[in-house]
C-alpha positions in Angstrom: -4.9 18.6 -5.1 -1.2 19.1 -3.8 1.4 16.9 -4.9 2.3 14.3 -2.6 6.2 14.2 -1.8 8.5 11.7 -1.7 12.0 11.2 -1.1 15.3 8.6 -1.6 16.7 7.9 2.3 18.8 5.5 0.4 21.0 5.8 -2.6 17.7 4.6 -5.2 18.6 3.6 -9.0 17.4 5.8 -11.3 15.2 2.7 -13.0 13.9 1.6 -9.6 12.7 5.3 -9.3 11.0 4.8 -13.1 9.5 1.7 -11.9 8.1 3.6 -8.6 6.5 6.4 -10.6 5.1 4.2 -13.1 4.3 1.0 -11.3 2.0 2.9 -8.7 0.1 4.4 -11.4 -1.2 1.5 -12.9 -4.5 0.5 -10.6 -7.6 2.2 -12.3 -8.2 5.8 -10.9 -4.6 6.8 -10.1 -2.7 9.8 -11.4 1.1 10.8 -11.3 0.4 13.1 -8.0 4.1 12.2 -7.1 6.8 15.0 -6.3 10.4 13.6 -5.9 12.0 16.3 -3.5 15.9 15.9 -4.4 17.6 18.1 -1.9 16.6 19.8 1.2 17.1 23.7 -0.1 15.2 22.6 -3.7 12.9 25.7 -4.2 10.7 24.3 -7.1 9.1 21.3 -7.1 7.7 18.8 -9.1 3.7 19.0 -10.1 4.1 15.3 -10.9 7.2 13.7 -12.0 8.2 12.7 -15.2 10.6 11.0 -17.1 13.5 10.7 -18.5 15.1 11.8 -14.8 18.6 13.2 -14.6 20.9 11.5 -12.5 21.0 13.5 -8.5 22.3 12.9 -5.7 20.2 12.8 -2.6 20.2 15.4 0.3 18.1 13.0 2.3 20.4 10.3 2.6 21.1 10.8 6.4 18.3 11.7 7.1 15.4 9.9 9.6 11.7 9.8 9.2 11.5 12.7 11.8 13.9 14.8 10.0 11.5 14.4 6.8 8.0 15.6 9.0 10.2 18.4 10.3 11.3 19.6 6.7 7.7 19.6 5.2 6.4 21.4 8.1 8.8 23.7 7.8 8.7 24.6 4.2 7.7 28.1 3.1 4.2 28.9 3.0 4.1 29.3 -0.6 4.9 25.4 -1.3 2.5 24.0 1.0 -0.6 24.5 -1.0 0.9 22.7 -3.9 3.2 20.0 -1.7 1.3 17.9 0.9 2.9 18.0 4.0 0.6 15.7 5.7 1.5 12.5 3.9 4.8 11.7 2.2 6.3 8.6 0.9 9.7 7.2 1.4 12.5 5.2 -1.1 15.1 3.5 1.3 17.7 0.5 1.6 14.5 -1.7 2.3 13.0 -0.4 -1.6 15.9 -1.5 -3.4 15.6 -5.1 -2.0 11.2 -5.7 -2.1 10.2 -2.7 -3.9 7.9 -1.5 -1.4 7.6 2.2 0.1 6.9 3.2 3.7 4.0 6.2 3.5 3.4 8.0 6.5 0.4 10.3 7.0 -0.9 12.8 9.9 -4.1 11.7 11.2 -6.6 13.7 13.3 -9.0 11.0 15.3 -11.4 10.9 18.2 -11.0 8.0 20.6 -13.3 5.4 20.1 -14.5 5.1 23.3 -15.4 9.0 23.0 -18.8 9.8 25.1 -20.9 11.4 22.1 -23.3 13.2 24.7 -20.7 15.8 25.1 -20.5 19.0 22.5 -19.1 17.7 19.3 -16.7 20.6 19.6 -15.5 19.2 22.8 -14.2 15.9 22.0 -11.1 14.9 21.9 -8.6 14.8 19.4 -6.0 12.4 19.2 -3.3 13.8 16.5 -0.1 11.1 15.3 1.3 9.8 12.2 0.7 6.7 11.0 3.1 4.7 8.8 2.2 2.0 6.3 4.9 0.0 4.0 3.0 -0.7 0.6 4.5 -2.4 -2.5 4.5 0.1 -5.4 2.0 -1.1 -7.2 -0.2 0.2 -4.3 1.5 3.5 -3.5 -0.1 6.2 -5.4 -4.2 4.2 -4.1 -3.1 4.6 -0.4 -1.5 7.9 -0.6 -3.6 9.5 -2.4 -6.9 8.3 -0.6 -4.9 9.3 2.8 -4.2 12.9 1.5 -7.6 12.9 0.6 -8.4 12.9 4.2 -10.6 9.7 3.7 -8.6 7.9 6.3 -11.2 7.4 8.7 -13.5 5.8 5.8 -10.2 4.1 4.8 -10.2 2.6 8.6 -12.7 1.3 8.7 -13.1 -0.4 5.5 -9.9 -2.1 6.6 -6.6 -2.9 5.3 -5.4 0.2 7.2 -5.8 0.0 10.5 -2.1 -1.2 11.3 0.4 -4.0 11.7 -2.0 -6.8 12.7 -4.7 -5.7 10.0 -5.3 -9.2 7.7 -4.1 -7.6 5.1 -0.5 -6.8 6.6 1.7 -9.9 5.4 4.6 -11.2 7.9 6.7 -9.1 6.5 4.5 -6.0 7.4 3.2 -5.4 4.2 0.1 -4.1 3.5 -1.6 -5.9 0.4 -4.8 -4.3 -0.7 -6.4 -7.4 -2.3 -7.4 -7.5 -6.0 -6.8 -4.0 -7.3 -7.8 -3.4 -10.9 -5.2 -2.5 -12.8 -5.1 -0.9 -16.1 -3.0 -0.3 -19.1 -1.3 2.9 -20.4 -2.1 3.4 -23.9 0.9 5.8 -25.0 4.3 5.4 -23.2 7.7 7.4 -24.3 10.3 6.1 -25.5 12.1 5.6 -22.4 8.8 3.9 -21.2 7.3 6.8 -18.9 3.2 7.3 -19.4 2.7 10.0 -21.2 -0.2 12.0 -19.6 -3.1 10.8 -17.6 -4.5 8.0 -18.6 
């Protein structure tokens, strides 16, 4: 499975990155999939990220969402079987304050109104991003089931449909309810888990 980016859009404590990495890892059957892309021309990336991190400074500080879909669809060849480029997850100003992310993810649908008496082959597509703000705690679930390309299940299941899905609170949050979380058995001695657990 590729390694799902993210970036900092806003100048993001080191800690508040730590608590990102870690934080999303802790509902049963997540992973460290993460990647934190530090600067535009990086040429090796991240199979998950670990701790301690160095201090960097962002080269992604000016730039918008459509900058970021632009840069992983351009990057070489080489890096996009181990780098998703169709989902990627975002650290800005708005992080610091709730600790939530914005994920956005490139979704392949047919219309629901589709008439099914036509050749499969021959229906529509509608192809757009879809963007979904997620406390950190949830991050790595949605993400990772999204570049899993589960979305439609995902859909339907629902708590991912959009903004007025029930479980998008006023402040267009999506809350998955009642995820199990577990704990980490070994942790380093700056507090990063140490391997999969």
């Amino acid at each position: 499975m590729s390694s799902i980016p993210f970036f900092c859009t806003a100048n993001i404590p080191l800690e508040l990155i730590k608590e990102f990495v870690v934080e999303s890892q802790r509902p049963e059957n997540t992973r460290n999939n993460w990647s934190l892309i530090r600067d535009p021309p990086q040429d090796e990336f991240d199979e998950e990220t670990l701790g301690p991190l160095d201090h960097f400074d962002s080269g992604f500080l000016s730039f918008t969402i459509d900058d970021l879909k632009f840069y992983l669809k351009n990057l070489p060849e080489e890096h996009q079987e181990t780098i998703a480029v169709s989902t990627f997850v975002v650290l800005d100003e708005r992080t610091i304050r709730d600790k939530t992310v914005s994920i956005h993810h490139w979704t392949r649908e047919t219309p629901d109104d589709v008439d099914e008496s036509i050749d499969f082959d021959d229906w529509p597509v509608i192809e757009s991003w879809k963007e979904w703000r997620v406390p950190f705690s949830s991050a790595a679930l949605v993400a990772s089931r999204l570049e899993n390309d589960v979305y439609d299940r995902i859909k339907n299941e629902g708590g991912f449909s959009g903004k007025s899905d029930e479980h998008v609170d006023a402040e267009g949050v999506l809350r998955l309810p009642s995820l199990k979380m577990k704990d980490f058995e070994f942790l380093d001695d700056e507090g990063w888990p140490l391997g999969d657990d």
